[in-house]
C-alpha positions in Angstrom: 23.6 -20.2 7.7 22.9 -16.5 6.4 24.8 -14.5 3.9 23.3 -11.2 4.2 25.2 -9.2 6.0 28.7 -10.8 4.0 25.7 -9.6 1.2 25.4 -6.2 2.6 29.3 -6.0 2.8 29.9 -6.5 -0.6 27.3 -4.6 -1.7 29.2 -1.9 0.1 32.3 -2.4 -0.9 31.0 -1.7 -4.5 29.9 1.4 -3.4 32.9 2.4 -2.3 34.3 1.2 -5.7 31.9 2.8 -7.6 32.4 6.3 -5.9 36.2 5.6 -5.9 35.8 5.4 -9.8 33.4 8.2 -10.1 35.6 10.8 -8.1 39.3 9.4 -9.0 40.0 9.2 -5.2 42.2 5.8 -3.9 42.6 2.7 -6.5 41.5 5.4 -9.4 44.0 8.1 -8.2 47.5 5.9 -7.6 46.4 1.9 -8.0 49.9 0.9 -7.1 50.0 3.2 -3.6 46.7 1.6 -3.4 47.4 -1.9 -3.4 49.8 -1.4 -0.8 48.1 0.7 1.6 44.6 -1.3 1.9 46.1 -4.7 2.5 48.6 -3.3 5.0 45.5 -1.5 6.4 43.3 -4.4 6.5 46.3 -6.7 8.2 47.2 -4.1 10.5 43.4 -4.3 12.1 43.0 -8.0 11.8 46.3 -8.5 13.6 44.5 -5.8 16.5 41.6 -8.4 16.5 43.9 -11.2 16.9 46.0 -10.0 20.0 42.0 -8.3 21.0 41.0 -12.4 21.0 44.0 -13.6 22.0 43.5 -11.3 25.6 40.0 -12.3 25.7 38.7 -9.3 24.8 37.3 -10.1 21.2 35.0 -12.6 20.6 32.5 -14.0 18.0 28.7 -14.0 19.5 26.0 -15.5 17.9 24.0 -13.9 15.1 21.7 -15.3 12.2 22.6 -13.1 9.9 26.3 -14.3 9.3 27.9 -17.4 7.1 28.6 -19.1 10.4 32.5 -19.7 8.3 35.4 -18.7 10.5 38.9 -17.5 9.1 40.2 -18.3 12.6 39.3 -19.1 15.7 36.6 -16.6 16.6 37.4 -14.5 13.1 34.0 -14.8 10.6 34.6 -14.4 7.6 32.3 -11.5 7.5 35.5 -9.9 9.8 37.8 -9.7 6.5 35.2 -7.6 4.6 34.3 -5.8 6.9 38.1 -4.7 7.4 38.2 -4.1 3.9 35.0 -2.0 4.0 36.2 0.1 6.5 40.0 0.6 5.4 38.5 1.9 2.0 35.9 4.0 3.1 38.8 5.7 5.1 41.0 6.0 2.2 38.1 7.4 0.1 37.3 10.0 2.9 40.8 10.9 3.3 41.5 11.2 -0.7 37.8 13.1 -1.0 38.3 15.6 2.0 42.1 16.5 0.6 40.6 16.9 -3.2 38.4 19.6 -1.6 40.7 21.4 0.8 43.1 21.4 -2.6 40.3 22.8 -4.3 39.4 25.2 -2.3 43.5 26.5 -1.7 43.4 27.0 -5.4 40.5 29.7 -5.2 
């Protein structure tokens, strides 16, 4: 059982914290708006990946870099993070790229 890239998730995920923080773009800009939108984000795609397993089309393959821990059947745990990871970065791009067209309407 390997936890690096569950390691190299979280890791991430910081880093979209951290850069969230820094620039006052998603949770630092409206945390309520926030909380909403990233868990209905992150249950929107994992619902895709369970209809995507359910036809056959999804499926877990064998790697030594993962826990090896399943959420459900053929869902790592690695999955939920990585959901995460990418609902966030797309939040922060979204909230960065408007800050800048914004900014540069003002001018």
């Amino acid at each position: 059982m390997s936890w690096l890239y569950l390691a190299a998730l979280l890791f991430s995920l910081m880093g979209m914290v951290l850069l969230d923080r820094r620039f006052g773009l998603f949770f630092w800009s409206d945390a309520r708006r926030a909380a909403i939108v990233l868990p209905a984000g992150v249950l929107f795609f994992l619902l895709w990946d369970l209809a995507g397993i359910g036809l056959g089309i999804f499926f877990r393959g064998p790697s030594p870099l993962v826990t090896g821990i399943l959420v459900a059947p053929e869902v790592p745990l690695e999955e939920i993070f990585f959901l995460t990871l990418l609902c966030y970065l797309t939040m922060n791009v979204f909230a960065g790229v408007t800050k800048l067209l914004m900014r540069g309407a003002h001018r």
